[in-house]
N, C-alpha and C positions, 0 to 999 in steps of 0.2 A: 671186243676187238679194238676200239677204242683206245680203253685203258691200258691196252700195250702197247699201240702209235706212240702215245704220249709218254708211258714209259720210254721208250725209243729214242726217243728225242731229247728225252729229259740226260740221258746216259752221257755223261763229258768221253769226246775222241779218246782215244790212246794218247799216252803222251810222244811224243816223236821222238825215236832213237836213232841218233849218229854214231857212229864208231868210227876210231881214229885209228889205222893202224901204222904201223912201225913206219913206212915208208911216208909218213905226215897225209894220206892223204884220209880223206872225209867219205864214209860212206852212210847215206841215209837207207835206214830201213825200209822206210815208207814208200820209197818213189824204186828203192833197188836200181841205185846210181851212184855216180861220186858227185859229190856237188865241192864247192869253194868255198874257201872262207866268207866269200863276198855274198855268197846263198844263205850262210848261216848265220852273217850279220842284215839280210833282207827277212828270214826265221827271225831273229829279234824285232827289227821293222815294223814287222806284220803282227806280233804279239804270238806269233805261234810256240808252246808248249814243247822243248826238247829237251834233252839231255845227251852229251856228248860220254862216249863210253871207248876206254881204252880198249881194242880189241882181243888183247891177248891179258889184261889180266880183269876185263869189266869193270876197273876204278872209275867212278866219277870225274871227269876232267871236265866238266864244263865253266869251271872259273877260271879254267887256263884259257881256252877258246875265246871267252869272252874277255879275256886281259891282251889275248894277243889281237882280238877285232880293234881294241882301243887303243895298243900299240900302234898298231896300221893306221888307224885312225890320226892320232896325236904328232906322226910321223910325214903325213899325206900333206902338209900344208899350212891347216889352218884349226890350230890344238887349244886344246878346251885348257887346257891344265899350264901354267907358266913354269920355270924350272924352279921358284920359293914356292910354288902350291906343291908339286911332286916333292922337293927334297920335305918341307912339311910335313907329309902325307907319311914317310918314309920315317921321320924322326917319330915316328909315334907308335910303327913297331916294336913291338917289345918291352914298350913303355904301358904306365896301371891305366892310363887312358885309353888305350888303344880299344877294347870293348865302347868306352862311351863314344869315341873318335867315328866307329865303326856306324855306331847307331845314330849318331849326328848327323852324318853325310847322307845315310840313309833316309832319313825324316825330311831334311831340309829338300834332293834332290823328287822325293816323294810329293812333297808338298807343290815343289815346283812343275812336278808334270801332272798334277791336281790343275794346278790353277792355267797351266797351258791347256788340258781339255776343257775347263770353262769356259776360257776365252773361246777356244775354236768354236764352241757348239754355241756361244753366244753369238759368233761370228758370223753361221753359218747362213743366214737368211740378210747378211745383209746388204744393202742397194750400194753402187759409187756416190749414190748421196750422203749414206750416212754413216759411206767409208771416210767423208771428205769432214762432215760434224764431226767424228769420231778425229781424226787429225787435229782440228780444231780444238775438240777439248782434252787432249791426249793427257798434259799433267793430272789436272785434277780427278780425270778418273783412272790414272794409271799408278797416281798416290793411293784409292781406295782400295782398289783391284790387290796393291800388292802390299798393302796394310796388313792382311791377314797374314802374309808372308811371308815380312819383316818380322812382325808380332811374334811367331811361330822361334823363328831363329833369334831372337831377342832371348827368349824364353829359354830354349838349346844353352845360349851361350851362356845364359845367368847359371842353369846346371850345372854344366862344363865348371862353372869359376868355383860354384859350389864344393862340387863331389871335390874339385884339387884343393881346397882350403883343407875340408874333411881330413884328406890322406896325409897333407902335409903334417897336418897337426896330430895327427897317428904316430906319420915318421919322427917328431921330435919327439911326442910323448915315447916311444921306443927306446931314443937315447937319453932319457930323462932330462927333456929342455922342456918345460913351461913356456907360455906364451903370457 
């Protein structure tokens, strides 16, 4: 009897299904309601498991969802992205980097919300005493903390400069130019 509690337990939820129909609005399976955008960027939030599903043909939309939570976002005041990071971001559509571009921002912002759960659970237990030391030695260990990082996107970029030397010297060797 046991060993099937814990089976039980062991079983990961469903994944949460939204469906978006034609008239834009958001309906959750789970709760059988219309919820907001602003519920589906609190689903993000909260780490909860969805997928947002077009109603009438079942396509996967969830990267629209979440491009237009960051629209709203970027639009609301105070935007993570400058208009040289988006135009950037934008130039590299369509372009042979655009896969590496993709997997860079991914590893880097990956790494980043690594080392923000670090901190917080390192944080977690501690007194306004040694919120106050911690202010106190903020460079030296806010240099170690984000050494690994740095290190990390150092590393990204030396790739990045890699793989385009690589391709450049493809595309000359194509038009028979020697280097």
């Amino acid at each position: 009897m046991q060993g099937k509690k814990a089976q039980a337990s062991a079983v990961k939820p469903a994944q949460r299904v939204i469906k978006k129909y034609p008239n834009r609005r958001l309906y959750d399976t789970n709760t059988s309601a219309y919820i907001t955008l602003a519920q589906v960027k609190q689903l993000v939030l909260d780490s909860e498991p969805f997928v947002v599903r077009d109603a009438k043909s079942n396509d996967d939309i969830t990267r629209s969802i979440l491009l237009q939570i960051i629209l709203e976002e970027e639009a609301g005041g105070a935007p993570m992205f400058s208009e040289a990071a988006l135009a950037n971001i934008i130039r590299f559509y369509g372009h042979a980097m655009q896969g590496f571009m993709g997997t860079s921002l991914e590893r880097n912002v990956q790494a980043f919300t690594d080392l923000q759960a670090k901190l917080a659970e390192q944080s977690k237990n501690f007194t306004p005493e040694m919120w106050a030391q911690f202010g106190n030695m903020q460079n030296p260990l806010m240099q170690g903390v984000m050494g690994s990082y740095l290190e990390q996107s150092k590393t990204l970029f030396e790739q990045m400069q890699e793989q385009m030397q690589k391709q450049t010297e493809q595309m000359f060797g194509a038009f028979g130019i020697k280097r």
